[in-house]
C-alpha positions as CSV (number, residue, x, y, z in Angstrom):
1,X,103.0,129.7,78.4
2,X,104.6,127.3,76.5
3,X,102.5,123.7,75.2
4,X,104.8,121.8,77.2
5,X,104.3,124.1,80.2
6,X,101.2,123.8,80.1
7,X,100.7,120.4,80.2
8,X,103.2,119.7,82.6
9,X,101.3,122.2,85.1
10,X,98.1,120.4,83.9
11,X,99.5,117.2,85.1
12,X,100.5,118.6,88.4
13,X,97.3,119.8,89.1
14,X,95.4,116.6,88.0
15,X,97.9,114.9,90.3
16,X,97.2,117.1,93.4
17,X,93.5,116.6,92.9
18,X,93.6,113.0,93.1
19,X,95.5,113.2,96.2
20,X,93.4,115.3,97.7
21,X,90.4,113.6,97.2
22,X,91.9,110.3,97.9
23,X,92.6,111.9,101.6
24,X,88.8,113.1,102.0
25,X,85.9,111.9,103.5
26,X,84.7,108.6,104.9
27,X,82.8,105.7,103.9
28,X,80.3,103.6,105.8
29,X,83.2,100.7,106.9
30,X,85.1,104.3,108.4
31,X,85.0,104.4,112.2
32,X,82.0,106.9,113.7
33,X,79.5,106.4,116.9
34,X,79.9,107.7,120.4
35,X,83.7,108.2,121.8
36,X,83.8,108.9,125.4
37,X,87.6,109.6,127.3
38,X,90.3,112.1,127.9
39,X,92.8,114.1,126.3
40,X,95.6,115.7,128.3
41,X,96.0,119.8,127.3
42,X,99.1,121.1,127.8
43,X,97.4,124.6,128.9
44,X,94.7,123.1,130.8
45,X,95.6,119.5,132.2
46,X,93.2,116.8,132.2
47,X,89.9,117.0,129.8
48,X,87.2,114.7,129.4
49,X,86.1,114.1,126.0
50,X,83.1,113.0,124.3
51,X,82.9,112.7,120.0
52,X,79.7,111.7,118.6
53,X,81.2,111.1,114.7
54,X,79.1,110.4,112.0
55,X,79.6,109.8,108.2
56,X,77.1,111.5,106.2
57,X,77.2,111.6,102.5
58,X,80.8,110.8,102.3
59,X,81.5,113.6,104.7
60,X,82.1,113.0,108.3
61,X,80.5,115.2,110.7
62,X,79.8,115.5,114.5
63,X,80.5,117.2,117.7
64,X,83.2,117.0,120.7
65,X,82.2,117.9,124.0
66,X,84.8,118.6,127.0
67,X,85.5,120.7,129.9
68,X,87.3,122.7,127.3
69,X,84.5,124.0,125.1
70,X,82.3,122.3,122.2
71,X,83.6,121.6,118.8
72,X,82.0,120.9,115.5
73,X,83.7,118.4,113.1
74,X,84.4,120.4,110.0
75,X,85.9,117.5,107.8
76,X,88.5,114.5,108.4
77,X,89.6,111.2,106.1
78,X,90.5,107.7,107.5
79,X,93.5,106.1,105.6
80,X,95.5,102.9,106.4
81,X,94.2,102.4,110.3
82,X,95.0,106.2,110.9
83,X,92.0,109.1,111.7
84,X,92.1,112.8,110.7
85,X,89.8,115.2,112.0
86,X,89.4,118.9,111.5
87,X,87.3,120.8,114.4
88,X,86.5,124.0,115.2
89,X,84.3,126.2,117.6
90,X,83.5,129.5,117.3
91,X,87.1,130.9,118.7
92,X,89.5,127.7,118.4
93,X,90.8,125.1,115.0
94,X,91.9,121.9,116.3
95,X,93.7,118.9,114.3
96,X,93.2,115.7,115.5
97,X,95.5,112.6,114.6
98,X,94.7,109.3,115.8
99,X,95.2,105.9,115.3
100,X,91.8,103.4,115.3
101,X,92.0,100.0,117.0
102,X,89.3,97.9,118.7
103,X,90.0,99.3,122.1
104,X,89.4,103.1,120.7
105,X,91.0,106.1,119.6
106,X,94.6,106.8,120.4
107,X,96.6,109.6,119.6
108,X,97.1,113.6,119.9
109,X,95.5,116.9,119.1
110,X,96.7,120.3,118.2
111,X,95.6,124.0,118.2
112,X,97.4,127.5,117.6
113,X,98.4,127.4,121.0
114,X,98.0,123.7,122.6
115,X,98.6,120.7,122.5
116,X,98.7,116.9,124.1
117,X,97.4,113.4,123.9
118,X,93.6,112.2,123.4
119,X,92.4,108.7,124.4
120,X,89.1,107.7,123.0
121,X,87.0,104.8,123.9
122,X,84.0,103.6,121.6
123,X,80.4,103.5,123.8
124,X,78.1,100.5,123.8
125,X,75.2,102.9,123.1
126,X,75.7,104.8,120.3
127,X,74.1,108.3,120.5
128,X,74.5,108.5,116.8
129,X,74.2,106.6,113.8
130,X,77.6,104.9,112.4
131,X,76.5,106.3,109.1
132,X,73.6,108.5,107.3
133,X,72.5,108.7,103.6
């Protein structure tokens, strides 16, 4: 490889780096507590939904609930007003994109197979900490 190759692939991959780790993680001022509501499956119809989301270390973590199974959060970033979250059971990956406002959560979720809205409201009484060191 060339010198000018290789830095121009050096560059690249310093650049994708600091993109993803700008996208990663979650910090104490991030939403997390108790989430209670819906999300409409296009498979299944209505589902009630409960996320307990919690930033530990930088790294959130938690568990959904619903009629359709139990989830673990595996990772997720909050950017510019604007949630991701990466879950999966045992059988099933799901994406889920929301927006973050004072009234909740608002937005959609996604698997291999299915699809549809989520609506998310925050609980008075947290089950879990906002954050954890």
């Amino acid at each position: 490889m060339t010198p000018i190759r290789l830095a121009l692939a050096t560059l690249a991959l310093a650049c994708l780096t600091g993109v993803a780790q700008a996208q990663t993680g979650c910090t104490a001022t991030d939403p997390a507590g108790h989430f209670e509501g819906t999300a409409i499956s296009s498979q299944q119809g209505k589902l009630d939904v409960s996320l307990s989301l919690r930033c530990v270390n930088g790294a959130y973590a938690g568990e959904l609930t619903s009629t359709a199974g139990d989830f673990t959060v595996k990772g997720g970033h909050f950017e510019a007003g604007h949630l991701h979250l990466d879950l999966a059971s045992d059988e099933v990956e799901v994406a889920v994109e929301v927006t973050v406002d004072a009234k909740g959560l608002h937005g959609t979720f996604a698997t291999a197979d299915d699809n549809g809205p989520v609506e998310l409201h925050p609980v008075a009484d947290s089950k879990a900490p906002a954050t954890e060191n």
